[in-house]
C-alpha positions in Angstrom: 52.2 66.6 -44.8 48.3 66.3 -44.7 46.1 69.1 -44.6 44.3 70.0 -41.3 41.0 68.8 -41.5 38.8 65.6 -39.7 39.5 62.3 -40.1 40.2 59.0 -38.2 43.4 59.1 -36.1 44.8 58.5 -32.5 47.3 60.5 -30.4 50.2 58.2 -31.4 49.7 58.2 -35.3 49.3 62.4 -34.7 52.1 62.4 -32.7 54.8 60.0 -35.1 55.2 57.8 -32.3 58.6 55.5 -32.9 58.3 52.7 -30.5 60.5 49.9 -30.6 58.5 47.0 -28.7 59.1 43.0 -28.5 61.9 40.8 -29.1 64.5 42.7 -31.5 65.6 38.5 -32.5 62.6 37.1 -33.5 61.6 38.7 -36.9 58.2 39.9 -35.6 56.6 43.5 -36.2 58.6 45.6 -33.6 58.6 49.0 -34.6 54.9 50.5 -33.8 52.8 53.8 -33.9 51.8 52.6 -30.6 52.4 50.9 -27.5 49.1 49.6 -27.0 48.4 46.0 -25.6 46.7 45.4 -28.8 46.4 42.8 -32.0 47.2 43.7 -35.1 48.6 47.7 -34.0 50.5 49.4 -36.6 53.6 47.8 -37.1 56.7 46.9 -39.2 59.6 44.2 -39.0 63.2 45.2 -37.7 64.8 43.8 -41.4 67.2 45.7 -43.5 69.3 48.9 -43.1 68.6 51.4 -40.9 67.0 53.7 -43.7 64.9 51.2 -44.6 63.1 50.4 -41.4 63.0 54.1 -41.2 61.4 54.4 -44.7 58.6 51.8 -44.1 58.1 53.3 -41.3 57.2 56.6 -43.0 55.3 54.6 -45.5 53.4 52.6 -42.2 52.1 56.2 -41.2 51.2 57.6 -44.0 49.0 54.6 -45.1 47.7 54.5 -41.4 46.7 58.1 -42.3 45.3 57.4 -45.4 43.1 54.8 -44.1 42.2 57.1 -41.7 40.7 59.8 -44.6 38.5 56.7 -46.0 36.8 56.7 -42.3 37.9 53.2 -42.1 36.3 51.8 -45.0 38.8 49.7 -46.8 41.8 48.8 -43.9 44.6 46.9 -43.9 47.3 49.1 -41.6 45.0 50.2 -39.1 42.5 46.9 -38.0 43.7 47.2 -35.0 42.6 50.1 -34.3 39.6 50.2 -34.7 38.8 48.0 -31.2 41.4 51.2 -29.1 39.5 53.8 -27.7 41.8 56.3 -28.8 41.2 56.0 -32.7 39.0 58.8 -32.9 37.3 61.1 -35.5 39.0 64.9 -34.8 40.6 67.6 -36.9 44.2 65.9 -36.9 47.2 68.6 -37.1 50.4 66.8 -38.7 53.8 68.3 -38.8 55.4 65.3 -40.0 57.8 64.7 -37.3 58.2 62.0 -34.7 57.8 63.3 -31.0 58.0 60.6 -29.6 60.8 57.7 -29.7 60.4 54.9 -26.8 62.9 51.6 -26.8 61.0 49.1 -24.7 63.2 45.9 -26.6 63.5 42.5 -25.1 66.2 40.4 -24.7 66.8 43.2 -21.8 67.7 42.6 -18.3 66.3 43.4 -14.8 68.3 42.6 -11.6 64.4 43.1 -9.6 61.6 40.0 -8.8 58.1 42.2 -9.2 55.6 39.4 -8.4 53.0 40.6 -11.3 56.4 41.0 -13.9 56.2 38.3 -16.5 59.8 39.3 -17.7 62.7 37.7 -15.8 66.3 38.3 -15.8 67.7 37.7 -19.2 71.3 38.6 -19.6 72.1 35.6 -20.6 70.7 36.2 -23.7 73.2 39.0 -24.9 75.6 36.1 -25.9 73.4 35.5 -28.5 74.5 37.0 -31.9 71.2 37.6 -33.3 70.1 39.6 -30.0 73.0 41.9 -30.6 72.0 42.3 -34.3 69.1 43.4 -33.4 70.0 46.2 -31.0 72.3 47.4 -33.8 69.4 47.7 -36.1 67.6 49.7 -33.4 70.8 52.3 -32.7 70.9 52.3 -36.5 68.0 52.9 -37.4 67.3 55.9 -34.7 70.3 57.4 -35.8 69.4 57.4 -39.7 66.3 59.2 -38.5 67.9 61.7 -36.1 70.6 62.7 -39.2 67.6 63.1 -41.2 66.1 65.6 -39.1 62.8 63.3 -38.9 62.7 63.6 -35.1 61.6 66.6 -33.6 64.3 68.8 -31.1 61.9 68.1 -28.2 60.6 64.8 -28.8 60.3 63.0 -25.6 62.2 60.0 -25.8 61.0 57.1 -23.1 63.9 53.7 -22.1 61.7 51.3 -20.7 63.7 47.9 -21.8 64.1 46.1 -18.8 66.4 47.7 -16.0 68.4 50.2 -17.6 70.8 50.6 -14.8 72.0 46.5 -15.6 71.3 47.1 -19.5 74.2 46.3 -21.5 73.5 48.8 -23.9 73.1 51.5 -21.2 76.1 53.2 -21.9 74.5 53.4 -25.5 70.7 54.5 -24.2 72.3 57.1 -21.8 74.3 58.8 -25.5 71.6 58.8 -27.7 69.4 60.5 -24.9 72.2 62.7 -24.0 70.8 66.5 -23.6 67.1 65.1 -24.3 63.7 65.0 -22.9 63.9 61.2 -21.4 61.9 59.3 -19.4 64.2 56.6 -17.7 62.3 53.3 -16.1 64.5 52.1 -13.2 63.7 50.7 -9.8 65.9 52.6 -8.4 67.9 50.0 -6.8 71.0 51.8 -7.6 71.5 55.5 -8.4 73.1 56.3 -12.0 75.3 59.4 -12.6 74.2 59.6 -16.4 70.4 59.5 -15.6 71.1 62.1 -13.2 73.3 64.5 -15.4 70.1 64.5 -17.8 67.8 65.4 -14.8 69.7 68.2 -14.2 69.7 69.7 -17.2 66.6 68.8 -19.0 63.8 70.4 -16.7 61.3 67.8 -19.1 63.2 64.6 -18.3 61.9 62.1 -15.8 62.6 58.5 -13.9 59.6 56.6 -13.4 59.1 54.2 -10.4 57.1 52.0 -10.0 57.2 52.2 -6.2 53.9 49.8 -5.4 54.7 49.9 -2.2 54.6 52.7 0.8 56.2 50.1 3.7 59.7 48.4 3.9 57.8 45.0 4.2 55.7 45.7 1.5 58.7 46.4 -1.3 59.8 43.6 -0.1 56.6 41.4 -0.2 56.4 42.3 -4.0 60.3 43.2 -5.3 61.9 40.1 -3.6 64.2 42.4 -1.9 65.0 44.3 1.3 66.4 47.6 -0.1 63.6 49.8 0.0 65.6 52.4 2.3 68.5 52.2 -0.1 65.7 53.1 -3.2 64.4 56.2 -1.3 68.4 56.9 -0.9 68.3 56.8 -4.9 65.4 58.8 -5.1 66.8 62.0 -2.8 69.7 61.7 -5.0 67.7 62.0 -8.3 65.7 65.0 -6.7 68.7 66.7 -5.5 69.5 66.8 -9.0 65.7 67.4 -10.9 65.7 71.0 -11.9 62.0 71.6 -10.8 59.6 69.1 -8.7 57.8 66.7 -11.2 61.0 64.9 -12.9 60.3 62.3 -10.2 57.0 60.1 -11.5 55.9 57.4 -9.4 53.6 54.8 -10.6 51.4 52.5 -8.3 49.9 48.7 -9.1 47.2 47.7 -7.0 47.5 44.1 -5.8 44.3 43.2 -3.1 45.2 41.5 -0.3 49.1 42.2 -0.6 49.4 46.2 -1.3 45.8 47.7 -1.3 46.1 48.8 2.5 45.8 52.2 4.2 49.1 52.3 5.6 51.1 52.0 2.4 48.5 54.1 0.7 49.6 56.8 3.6 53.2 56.3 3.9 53.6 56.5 -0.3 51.2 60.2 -0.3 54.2 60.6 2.5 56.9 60.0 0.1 55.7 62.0 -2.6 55.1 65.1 -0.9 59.3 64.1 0.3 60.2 64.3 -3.6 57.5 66.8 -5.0 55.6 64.5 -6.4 52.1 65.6 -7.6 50.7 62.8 -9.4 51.1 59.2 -9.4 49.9 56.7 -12.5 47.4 54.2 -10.1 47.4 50.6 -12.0 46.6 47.0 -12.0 48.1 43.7 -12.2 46.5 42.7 -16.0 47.6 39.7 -16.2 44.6 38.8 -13.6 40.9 38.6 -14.8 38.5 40.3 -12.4 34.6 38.8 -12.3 32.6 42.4 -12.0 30.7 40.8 -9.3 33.5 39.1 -7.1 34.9 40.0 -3.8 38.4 40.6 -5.2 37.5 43.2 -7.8 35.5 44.9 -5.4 38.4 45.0 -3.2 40.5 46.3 -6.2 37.8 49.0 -6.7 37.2 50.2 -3.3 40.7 50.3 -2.7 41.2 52.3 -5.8 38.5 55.0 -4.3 40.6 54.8 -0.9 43.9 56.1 -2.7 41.8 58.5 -4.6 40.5 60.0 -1.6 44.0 60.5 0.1 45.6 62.0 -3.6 42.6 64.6 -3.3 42.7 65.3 0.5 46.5 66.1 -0.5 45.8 68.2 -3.6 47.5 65.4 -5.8 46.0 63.5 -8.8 46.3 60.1 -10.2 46.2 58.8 -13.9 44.2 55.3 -14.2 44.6 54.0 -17.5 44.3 50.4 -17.1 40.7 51.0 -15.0 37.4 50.9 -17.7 35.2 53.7 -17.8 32.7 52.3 -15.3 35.6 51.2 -12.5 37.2 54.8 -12.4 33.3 56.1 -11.8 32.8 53.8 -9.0 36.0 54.6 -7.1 35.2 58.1 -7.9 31.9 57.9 -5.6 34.0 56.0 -3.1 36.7 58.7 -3.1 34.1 61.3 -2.9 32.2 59.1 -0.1 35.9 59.1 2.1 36.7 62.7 1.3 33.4 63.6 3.6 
């Protein structure tokens, strides 16, 4: 354990993040401090015994903190960090246990069509041997860590690998998470009786939509299927059995031209205040490259300010972490503007 004084760190590194992120069956560096959209992030390969990915991973912090005491003179762990806005210069307090643990694996399937989603069905993959292997090494190495007492009793734990409702491995995911803080991705096409046994008795544990839609045409416009009554079924179902309003988190991709109108604005604001929903993550389809100057990114930031403005008239908030700087500033004044 370091002593608490200022040096060069993020939240994730502070935190012990444990992130399992990529292919588990292509010998890359999976297992991160971060989940960052980033080159060269902290990282090790899924190879060996589960003690061992655990030990290098100890070893991958506590060089990435290391590096952080030289103020990033001399780095080989943390180059990547030093382009993130979150490595920052603070007064770092380390107890040396992971609080966070997210599995966001690939092979992993996803019985949805999101137009923006880059991932597609993959099931057939689980017939490979070497994609089985690697979930084993996963589950393996979590559990060396968990006997170890190297994860903390109220670490949030996040499953974000495809659909985890279709997941082979669900059974697996909805164990280890059994009686935890977790944060369960789904699209809520179908409701799952072990996701909704840990809503109701973990207060801290979530689902997380990404809804993207307010209006039946619109779900269907961008999921590639007409069920979005049967998903707000799903979702009265997992607040009936939340403990407190919040464990339903909803988050929001602006598309222009396809999503970015008032109506589903309006309707969604509608649907939150239905499930005591407070605050909604507002994001972007990243895959698309915005000119600063052209008519679609204005559209993207003026309808940005428009949601804004019906969040604040509603006493609700939004996150916007995929927005620079300079974009959430604009559709601030625009939300502002519309609040008048």
């Amino acid at each position: 354990m370091h002593k608490n004084h200022c040096y060069l760190s993020c939240h994730r590194i502070n935190n012990f993040n444990l992130c399992f992120n990529g292919r588990v069956d292509k010998g890359g560096k999976i297992v991160a401090l971060c989940c960052e959209m980033l080159n060269n992030i902290p990282a090790i390969k899924l190879s060996g015994t589960g003690k061992q990915i655990i030990d290098n991973f100890v070893f991958l912090r506590e060089s990435a903190i290391k590096e952080g005491h030289n103020h990033a003179q001399s780095v080989v762990v943390t180059e990547g960090c030093l382009n993130c806005v979150n490595w920052q210069y603070d007064d770092w307090k380390d107890n040396g246990l992971v609080r966070f643990v997210n599995f966001s694996m690939y092979p992993a399937p996803c019985d949805c069509r999101c137009i923006y989603c880059v991932y597609r069905n993959d099931i057939k993959e689980f017939n490979d041997l070497d994609v089985i292997d690697g979930y084993e090494k996963v589950f393996e190495a979590v559990k060396y860590a968990e006997d170890t007492g190297l994860i903390a009793q109220d670490a949030l734990w996040q499953i974000s690998s495809g659909e985890i409702t279709v997941h082979p491995f669900k059974k697996r995911f909805i164990d280890i998470t059994k009686n935890k803080n977790t944060d369960f991705f789904t699209n809520c096409f179908v409701y799952d009786e072990g996701i909704g046994l840990n809503l109701a008795s973990n207060p801290m544990s979530s689902i997380n939509l990404s809804i993207d839609a307010g209006t039946r045409e619109t779900w269907f416009k961008i999921k590639g299927f007409d069920n979005f009554d049967v998903v707000l079924e799903n979702l009265q179902r997992y607040y009936e059995d939340s403990m407190q309003d919040g464990q339903l988190t909803f988050k929001y991709i602006i598309l222009p031209g396809i999503n970015d109108n008032e109506s589903d604005f309006q309707n969604v604001v509608s649907i939150m205040k239905c499930f005591g929903v407070k605050k909604i993550h507002l994001s972007r389809d990243n895959r698309i490259k915005y000119s600063g100057t052209g008519e679609q990114y204005a559209r993207l930031v003026n309808s940005l300010g428009i949601f804004l403005s019906l969040l604040y008239k509603n006493e609700m908030h939004a996150t916007m972490y995929s927005y620079s700087l300079s974009e959430r500033r604009e559709a601030e004044k625009i939300a502002q503007k519309s609040k008048k």
